[in-house]
Backbone as a printed PyTorch tensor [residue, N CA C, xyz], in Angstrom:
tensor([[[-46.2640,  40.5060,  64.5550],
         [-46.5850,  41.4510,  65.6040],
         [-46.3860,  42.8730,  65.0920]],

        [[-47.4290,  43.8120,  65.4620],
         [-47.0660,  45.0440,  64.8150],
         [-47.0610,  46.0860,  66.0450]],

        [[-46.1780,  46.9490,  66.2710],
         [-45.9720,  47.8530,  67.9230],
         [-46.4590,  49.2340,  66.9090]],

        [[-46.9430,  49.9090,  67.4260],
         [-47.4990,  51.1480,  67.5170],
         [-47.4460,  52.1600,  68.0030]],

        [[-46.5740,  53.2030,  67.5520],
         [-46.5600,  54.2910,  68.4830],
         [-47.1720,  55.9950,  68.2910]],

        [[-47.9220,  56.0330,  68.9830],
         [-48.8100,  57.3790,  69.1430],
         [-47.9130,  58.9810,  69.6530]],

        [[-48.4910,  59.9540,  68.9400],
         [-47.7160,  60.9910,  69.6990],
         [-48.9780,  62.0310,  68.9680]],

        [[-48.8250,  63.0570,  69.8670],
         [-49.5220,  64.2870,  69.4430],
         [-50.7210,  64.7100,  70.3930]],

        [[-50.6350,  64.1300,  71.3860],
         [-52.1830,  64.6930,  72.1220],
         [-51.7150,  65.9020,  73.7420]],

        [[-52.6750,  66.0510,  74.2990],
         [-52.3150,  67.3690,  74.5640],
         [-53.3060,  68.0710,  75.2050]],

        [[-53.0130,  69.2920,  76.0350],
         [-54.0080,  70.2160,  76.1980],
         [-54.0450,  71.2700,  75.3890]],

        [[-55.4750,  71.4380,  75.0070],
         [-56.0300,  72.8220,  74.1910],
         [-56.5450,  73.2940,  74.4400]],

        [[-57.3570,  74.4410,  74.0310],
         [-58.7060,  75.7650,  74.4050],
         [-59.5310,  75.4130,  73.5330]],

        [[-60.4650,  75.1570,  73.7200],
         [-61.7610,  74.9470,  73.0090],
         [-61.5140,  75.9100,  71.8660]],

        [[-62.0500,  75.5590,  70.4040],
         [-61.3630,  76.0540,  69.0560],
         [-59.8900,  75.5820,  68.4810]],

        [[-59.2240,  75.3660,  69.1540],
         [-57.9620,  74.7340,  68.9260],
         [-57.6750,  73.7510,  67.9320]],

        [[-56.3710,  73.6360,  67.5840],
         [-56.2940,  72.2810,  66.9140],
         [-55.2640,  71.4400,  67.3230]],

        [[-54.9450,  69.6850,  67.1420],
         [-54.1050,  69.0240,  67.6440],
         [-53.9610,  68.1580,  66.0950]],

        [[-53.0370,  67.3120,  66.4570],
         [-52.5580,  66.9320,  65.3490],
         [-51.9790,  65.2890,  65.6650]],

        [[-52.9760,  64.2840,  66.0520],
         [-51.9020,  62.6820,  66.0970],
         [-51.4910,  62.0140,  65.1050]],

        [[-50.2230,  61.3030,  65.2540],
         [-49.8210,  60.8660,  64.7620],
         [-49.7920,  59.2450,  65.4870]],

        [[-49.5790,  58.1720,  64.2030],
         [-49.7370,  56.8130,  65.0250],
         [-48.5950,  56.1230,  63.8210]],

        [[-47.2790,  55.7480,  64.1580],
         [-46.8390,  54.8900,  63.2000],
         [-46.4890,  54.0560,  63.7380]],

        [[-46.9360,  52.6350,  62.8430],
         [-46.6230,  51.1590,  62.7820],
         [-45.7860,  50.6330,  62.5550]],

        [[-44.9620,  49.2800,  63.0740],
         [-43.8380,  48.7560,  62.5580],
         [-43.7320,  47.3820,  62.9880]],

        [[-42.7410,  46.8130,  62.1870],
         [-42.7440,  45.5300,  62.8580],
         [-43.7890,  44.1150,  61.8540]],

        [[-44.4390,  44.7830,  61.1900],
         [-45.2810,  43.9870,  59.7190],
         [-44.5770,  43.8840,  58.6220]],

        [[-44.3190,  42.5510,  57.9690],
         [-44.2040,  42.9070,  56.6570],
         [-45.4510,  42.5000,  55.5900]],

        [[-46.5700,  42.9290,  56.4030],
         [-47.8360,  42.7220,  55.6580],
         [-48.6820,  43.9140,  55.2800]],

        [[-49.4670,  44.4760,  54.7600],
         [-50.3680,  45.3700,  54.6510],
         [-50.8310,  45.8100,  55.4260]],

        [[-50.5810,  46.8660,  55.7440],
         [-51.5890,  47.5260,  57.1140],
         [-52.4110,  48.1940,  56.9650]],

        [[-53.9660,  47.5370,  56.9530],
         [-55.0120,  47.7090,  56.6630],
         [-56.4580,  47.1340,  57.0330]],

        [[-57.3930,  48.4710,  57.4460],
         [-57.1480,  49.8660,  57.7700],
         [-56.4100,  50.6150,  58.5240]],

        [[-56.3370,  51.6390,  58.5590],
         [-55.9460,  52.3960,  60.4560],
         [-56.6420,  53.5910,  60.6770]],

        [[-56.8500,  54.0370,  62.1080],
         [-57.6720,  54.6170,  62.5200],
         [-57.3700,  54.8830,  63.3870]],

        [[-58.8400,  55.6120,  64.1650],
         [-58.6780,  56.3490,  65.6690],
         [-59.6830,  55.9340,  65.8070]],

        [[-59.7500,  55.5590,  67.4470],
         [-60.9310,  55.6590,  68.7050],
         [-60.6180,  56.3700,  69.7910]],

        [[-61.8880,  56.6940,  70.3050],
         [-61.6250,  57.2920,  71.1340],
         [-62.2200,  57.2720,  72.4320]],

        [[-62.1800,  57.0730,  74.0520],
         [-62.7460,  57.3120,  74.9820],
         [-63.0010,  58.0420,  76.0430]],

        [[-63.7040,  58.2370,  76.1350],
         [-63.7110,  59.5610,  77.6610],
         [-64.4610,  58.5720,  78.4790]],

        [[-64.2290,  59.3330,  79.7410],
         [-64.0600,  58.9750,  81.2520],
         [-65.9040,  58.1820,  81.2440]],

        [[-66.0870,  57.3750,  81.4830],
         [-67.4550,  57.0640,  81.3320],
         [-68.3080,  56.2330,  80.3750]],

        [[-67.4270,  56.1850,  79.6230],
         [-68.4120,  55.7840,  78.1250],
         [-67.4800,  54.8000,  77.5470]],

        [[-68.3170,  54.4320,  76.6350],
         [-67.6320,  53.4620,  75.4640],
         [-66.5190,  53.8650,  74.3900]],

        [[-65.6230,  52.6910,  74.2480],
         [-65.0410,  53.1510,  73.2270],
         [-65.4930,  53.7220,  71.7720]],

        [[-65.2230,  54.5040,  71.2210],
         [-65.9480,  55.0950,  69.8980],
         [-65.1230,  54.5090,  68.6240]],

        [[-65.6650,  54.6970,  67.2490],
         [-64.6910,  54.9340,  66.3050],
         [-64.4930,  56.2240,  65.5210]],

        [[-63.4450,  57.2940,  65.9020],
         [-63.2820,  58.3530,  65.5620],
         [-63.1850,  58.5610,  63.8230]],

        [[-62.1990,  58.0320,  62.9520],
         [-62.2720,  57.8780,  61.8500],
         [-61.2170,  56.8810,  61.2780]],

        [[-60.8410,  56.4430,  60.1180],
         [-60.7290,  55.3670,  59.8620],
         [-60.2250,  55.6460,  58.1280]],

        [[-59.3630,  54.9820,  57.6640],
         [-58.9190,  55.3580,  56.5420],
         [-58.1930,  53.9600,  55.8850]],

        [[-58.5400,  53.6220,  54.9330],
         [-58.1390,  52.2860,  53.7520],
         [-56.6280,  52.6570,  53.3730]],

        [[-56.0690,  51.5230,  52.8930],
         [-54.4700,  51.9940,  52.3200],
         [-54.6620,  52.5390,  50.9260]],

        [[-56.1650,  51.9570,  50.4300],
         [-56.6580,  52.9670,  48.6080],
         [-57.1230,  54.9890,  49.3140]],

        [[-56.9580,  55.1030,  50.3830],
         [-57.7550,  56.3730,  50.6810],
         [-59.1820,  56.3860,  50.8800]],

        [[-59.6840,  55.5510,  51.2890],
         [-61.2460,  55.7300,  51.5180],
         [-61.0950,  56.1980,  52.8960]],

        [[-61.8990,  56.7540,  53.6820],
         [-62.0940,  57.2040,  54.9860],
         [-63.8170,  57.5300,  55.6020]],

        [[-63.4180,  57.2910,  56.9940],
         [-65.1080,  57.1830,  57.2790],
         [-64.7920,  57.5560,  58.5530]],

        [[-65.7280,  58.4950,  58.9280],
         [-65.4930,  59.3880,  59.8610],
         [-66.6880,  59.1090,  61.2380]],

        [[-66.8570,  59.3620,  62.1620],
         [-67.9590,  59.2940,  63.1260],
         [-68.9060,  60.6780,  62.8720]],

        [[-69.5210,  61.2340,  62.6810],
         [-70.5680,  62.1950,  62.7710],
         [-70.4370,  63.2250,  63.3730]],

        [[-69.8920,  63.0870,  64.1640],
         [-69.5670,  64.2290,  65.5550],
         [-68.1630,  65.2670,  65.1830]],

        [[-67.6430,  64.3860,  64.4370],
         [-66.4010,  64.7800,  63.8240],
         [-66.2780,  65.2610,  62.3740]],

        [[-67.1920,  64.6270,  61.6720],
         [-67.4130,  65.4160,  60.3940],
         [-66.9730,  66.7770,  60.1330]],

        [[-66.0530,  67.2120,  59.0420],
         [-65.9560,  68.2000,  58.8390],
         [-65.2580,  69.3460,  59.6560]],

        [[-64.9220,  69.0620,  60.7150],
         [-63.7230,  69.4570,  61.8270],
         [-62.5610,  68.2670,  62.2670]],

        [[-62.4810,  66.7590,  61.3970],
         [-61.5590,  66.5830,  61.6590],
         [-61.0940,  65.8920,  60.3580]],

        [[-59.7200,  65.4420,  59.9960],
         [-59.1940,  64.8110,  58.6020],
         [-58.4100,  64.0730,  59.0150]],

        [[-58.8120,  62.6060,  58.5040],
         [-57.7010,  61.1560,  58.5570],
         [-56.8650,  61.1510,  57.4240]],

        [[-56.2200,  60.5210,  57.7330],
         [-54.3630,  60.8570,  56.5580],
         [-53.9230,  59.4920,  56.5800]],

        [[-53.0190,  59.0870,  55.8970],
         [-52.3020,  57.9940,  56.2540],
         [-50.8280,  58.4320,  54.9780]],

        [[-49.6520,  57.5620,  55.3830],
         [-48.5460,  57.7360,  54.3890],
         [-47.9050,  56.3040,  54.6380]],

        [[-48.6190,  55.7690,  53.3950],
         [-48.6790,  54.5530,  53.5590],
         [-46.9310,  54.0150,  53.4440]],

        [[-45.9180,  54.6690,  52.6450],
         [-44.8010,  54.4160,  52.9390],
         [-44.1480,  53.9200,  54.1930]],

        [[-44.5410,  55.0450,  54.9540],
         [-44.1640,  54.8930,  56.5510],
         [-45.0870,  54.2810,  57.3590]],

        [[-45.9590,  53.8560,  56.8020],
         [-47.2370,  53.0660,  57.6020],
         [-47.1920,  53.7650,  58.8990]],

        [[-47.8690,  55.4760,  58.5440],
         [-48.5460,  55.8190,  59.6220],
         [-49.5710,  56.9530,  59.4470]],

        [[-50.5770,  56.8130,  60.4910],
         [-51.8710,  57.3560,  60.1110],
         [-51.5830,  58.6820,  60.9620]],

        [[-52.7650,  59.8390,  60.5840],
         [-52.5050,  60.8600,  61.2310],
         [-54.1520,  61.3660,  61.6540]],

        [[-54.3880,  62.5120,  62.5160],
         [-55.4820,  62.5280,  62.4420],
         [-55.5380,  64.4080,  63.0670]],

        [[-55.9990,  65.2640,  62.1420],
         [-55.8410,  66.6200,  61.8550],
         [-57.3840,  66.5930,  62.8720]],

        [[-57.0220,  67.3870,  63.6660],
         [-58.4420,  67.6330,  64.9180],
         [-58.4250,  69.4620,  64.8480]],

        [[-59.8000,  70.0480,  64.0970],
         [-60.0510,  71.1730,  64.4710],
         [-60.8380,  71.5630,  64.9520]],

        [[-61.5160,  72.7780,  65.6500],
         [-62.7100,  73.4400,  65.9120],
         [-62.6230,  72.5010,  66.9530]],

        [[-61.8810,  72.2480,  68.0670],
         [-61.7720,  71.2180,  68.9780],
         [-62.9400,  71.9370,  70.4530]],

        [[-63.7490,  70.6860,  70.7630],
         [-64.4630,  71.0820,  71.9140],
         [-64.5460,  70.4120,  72.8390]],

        [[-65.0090,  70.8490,  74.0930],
         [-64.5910,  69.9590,  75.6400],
         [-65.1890,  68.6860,  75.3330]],

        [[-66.0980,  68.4030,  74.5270],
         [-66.8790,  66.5860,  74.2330],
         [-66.0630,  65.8260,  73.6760]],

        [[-64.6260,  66.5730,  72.8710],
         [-63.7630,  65.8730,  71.9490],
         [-62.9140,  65.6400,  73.2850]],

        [[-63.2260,  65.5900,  74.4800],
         [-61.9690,  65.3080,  75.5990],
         [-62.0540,  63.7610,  75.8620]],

        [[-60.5140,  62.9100,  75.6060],
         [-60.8690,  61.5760,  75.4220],
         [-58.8870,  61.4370,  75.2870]],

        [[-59.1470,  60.0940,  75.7930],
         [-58.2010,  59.2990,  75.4040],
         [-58.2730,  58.6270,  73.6340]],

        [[-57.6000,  58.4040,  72.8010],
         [-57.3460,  58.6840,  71.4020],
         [-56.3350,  57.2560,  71.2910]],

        [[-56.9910,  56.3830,  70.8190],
         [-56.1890,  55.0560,  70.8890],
         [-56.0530,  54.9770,  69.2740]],

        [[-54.6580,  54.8650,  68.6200],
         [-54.7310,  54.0620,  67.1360],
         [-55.2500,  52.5440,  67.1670]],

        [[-55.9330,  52.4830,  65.8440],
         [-56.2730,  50.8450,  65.9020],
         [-56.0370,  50.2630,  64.2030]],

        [[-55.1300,  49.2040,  63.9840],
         [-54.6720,  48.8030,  62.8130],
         [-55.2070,  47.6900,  62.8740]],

        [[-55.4560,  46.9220,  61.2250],
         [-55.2570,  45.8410,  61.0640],
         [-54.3010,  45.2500,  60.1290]],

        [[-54.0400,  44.3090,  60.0650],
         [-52.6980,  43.4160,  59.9700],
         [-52.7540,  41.7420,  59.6440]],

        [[-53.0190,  41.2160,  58.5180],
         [-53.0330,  40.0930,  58.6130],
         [-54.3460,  39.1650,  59.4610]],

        [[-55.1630,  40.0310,  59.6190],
         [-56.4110,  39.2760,  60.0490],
         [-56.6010,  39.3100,  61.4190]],

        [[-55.8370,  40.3180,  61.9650],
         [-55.2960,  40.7910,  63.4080],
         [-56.1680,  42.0760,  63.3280]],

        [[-56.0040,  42.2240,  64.4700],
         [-56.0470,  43.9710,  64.9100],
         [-55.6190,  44.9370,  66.4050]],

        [[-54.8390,  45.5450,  66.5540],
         [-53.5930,  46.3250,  67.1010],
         [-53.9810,  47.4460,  67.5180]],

        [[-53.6900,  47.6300,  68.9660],
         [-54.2170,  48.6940,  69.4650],
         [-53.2430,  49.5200,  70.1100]],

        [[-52.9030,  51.1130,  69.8310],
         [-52.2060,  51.8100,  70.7630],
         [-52.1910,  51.5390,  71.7970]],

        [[-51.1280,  52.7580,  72.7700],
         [-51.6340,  52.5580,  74.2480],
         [-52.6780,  54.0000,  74.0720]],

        [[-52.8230,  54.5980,  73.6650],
         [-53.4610,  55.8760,  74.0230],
         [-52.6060,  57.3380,  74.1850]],

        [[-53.4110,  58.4270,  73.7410],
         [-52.8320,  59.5820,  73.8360],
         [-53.4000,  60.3400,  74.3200]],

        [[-53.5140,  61.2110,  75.5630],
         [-54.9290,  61.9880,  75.9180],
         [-54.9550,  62.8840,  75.3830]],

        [[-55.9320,  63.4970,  74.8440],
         [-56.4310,  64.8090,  74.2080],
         [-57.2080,  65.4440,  75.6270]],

        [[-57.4190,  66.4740,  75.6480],
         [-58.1510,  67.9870,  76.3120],
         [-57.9010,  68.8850,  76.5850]],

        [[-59.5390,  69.0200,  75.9340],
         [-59.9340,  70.3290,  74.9080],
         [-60.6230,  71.6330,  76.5060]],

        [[-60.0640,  72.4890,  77.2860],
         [-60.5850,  73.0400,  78.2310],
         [-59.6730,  74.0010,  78.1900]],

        [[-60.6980,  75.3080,  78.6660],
         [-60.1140,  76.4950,  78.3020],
         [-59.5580,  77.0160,  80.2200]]])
């Protein structure tokens, strides 16, 4: 079983930046990948970005280039650097790991971005 805990979300002003954090525990297996999704009020869950325990990362489009996935794999926890933040980036922000052929979901962190 792996528990998960999220911190870092928040209200901002459009341009802003936030900063989550998601660390894992409770595995003594590889935790791999980890990531972010994300949902707002209406819609589907997304996949925000996503990062390998070698450093590969893959981002959603929308996010390109205003946001950066991290991980420290020591502490098995992922991070996720949000800039140039705008009211569309307003969403609940769930970590999602895998684990042994599993996969592990935060509870959520709300982000919004409103001035």
């Amino acid at each position: 079983q792996v528990q998960l805990v999220e911190s870092g979300g928040g209200l901002v002003q459009p341009g802003g930046s936030l900063r989550l954090s998601c660390a894992a525990s409770g595995s003594g297996f590889s935790i791999d990948p980890m990531g972010w999704y994300r949902q707002a009020p209406g819609k589907q869950r997304e996949l925000v970005a996503a990062v390998t325990r070698g450093g590969s990362t893959n981002y959603a489009d929308s996010v390109k280039g205003r946001f950066t996935i991290s991980r420290d794999n020591a502490k098995n926890t992922v991070y996720l650097q949000m800039n140039s933040l705008k009211p569309e980036d307003t969403a609940d922000y769930y970590c999602n790991v895998g684990a042994r052929g599993r996969v592990y979901w935060g509870k959520g962190t709300l982000v919004t971005v409103s001035s």
